[in-house]
N, C-alpha and C positions, 0 to 999 in steps of 0.2 A: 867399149870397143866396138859391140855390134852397130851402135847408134851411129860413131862416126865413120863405120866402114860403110853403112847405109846411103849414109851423104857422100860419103868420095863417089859412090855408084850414081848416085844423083836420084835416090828411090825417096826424098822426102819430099811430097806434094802438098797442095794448097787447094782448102774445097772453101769457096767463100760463099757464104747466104747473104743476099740483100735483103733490106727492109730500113726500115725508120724505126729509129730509138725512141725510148718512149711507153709506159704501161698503154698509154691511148690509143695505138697502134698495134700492139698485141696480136690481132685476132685478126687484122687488117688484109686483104687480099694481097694488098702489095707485099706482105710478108710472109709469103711462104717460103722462103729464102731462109729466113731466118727461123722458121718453125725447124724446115727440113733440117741444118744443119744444129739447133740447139739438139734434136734427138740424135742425132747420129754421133754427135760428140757424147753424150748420156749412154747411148748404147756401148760404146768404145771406151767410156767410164774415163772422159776426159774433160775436167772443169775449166770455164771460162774466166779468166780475168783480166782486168783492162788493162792494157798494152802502154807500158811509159814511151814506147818508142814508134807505136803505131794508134793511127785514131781510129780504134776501135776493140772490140773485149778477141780476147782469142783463147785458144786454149791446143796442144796436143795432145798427141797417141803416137803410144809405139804399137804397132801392128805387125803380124805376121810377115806384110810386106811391103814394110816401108815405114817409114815414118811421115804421119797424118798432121798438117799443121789447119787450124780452121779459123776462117777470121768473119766479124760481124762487126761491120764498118758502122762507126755516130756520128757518121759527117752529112746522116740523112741522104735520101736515095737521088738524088741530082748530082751529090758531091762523091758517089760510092769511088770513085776510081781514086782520089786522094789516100785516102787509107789503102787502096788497095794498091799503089804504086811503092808505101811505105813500105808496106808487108816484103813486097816482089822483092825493095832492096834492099832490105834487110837481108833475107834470105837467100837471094840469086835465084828464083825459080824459073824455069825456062817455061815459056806459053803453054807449053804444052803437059806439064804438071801444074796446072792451074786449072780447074774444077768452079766455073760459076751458077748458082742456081738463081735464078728466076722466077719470075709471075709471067706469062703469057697468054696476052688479051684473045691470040687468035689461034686457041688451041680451046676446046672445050673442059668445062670444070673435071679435074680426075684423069685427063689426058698427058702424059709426058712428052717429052720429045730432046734427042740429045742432038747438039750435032760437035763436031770437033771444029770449025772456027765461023767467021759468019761475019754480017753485018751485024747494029744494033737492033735493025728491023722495028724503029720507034722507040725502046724501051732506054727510058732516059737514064738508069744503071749503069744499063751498058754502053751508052755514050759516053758519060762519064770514064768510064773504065778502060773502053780503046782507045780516047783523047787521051788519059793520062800515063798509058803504057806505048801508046804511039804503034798500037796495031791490034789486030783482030784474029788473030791467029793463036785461040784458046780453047779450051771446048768448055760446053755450057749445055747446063741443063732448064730445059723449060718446062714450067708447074701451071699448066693449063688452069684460068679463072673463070674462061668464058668472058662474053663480050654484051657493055648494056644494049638495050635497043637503039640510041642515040650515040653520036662521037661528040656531042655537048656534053653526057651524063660522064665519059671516061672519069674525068680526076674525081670525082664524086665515089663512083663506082668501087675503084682500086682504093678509096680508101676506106670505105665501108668495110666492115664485118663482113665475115661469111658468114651466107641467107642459112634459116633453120636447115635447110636440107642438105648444103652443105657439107654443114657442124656434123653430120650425123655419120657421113665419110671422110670428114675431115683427118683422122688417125690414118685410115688407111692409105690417103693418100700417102699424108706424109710418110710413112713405113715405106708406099712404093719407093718415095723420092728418093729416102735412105737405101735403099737397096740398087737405084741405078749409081749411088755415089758407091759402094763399094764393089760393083761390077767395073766399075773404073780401076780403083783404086786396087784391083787384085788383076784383072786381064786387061785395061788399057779401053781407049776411045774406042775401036772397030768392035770387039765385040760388046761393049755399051750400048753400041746405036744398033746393033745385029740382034742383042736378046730383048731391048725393050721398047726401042722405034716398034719392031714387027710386034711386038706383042700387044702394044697400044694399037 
């Protein structure tokens, strides 16, 4: 009963993590998308399994406030917006309960940044994603990687491991990441970009 009065209210959102499927990709810069949201679903003690009706693993939560849908697109990160249009129509989620995390080259390593809608600004995810939802008007969060010295090194770069030093903050990022997704998901986009824009 709470669940479907949840949904008549329209409080069930969508936090989706990019990255590339794959053990080889694991550790990958390009996938902190996928780091952040496998913990967040773990912390909310919600398992993932692959979607007969969407191309990619998902898993929910029922939460305090609202009900938590998360998806982890296998159509590889060029194609991320296919699975993620499947998901939208499944579900009916409006732009604006839709939650994207990212890798961002021009943010430094351990840096966040949310904003509530946007261009791609490069990130081929998210071209994928407002080509296949036919707008850009979502808020998304971005997991600073830092940028190579070279714009030859990029595809090289993003798909490389994170360097030893890294690894060694690597948890904590992700924890921050998980915590700007539940400042969403409890008080909404404004105070998101108010507690941890200013705090980065």
């Amino acid at each position: 009963m709470k669940e479907a009065l949840l949904q008549e209210l329209g409080q069930e959102k969508l936090i989706v993590g990019l990255g590339n499927p794959g053990k080889e990709y694991d550790l990958t810069r390009h996938n902190i998308g996928f780091l952040v949201v496998r913990q967040l679903a773990e912390d909310l003690k919600a398992k993932f399994s692959l979607s007969s009706l969407t191309n990619g693993l998902t898993a929910k939560a029922k939460t305090d406030y609202g009900v938590v849908h998360f998806l982890m697109p296998l159509t590889y990160m060029n194609n991320s917006g296919v699975a993620v249009k499947e998901m939208v129509a499944k579900n009916a989620f409006s732009y604006e309960k839709i939650f994207v995390i990212i890798d961002d080259l021009n943010l430094p390593f351990g840096q966040v940044r949310i904003r509530a809608k946007g261009s791609h600004g490069g990130h081929n995810g998210l071209v994928s994603i407002i080509k296949h939802l036919a707008g850009n008007e979502f808020p998304r969060l971005r997991m600073g990687i830092g940028h190579p010295k070279s714009k030859s090194d990029i595809i090289n770069y993003v798909l490389e491991e994170f360097n030893k030093n890294e690894k060694e903050s690597l948890k904590e990022f992700i924890m921050e990441g998980c915590q700007c997704c539940m400042t969403w998901i409890k008080d909404g986009i404004t105070k998101a970009m108010d507690q941890h824009n200013r705090r980065s």
